[in-house]
N, C-alpha and C positions, 0 to 999 in steps of 0.2 A: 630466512622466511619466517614468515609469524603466522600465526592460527588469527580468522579473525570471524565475528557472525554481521553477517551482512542483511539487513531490516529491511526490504522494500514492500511499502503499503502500497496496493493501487485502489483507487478511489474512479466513479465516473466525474467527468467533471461539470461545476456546474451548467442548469440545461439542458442536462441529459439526463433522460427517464430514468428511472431509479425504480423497478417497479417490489420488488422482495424490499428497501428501503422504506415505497410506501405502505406495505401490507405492514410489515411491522409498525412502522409509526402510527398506524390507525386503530393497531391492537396495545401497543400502551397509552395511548389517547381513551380508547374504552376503560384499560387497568386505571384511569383518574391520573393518568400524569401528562403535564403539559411539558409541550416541546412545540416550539420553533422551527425545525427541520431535523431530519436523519437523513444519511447516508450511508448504504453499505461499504465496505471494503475489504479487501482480500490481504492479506498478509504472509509474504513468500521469507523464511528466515533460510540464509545460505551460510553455512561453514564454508570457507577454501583460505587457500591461505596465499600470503602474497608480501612482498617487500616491505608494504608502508599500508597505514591505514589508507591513503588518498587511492595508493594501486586496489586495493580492497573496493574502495568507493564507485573507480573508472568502472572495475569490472562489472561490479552488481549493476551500475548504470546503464554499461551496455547490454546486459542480462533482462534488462526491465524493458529497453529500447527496443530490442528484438526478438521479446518474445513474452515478457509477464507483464507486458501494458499497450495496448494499440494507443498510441498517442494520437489519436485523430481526436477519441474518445474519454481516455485517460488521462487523470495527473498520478501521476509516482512521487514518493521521495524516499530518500536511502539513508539509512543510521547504520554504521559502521562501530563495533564496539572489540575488541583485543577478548579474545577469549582465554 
């Protein structure tokens, strides 16, 4: 078994309110900085350990699938890195 940290960002996806997204974007729009859009996201970093980075990946995926992303509403993605 290998030690590994497992990344997964969840994001709302687009079309879906965003509202701590827009508060923010409206107060560096006042700071004089232009932007195009913002989006918040959450960022879940998991130690555990497992076979293969790929076994590392399933897990975290199913980790994010059932439980750190409502996928109705959510996109995820998972980075997997050997610690």
């Amino acid at each position: 078994m290998t030690a590994y940290t497992a990344t997964v960002t969840v994001r709302l996806k687009h079309g879906v309110l965003d509202p701590e997204a827009e508060t923010t974007k409206r107060a560096l729009e006042r700071l004089d900085f232009e932007l195009e859009a913002l989006r918040s996201a959450d960022r879940f970093e998991v130690d555990l350990e497992a076979d293969s980075a790929d076994d590392a990946r399933e897990r975290a995926d199913e980790m994010a699938e059932r439980l750190l992303a409502n996928p109705t509403i959510h996109d995820y993605d998972v980075e997997v890195a050997e610690r």
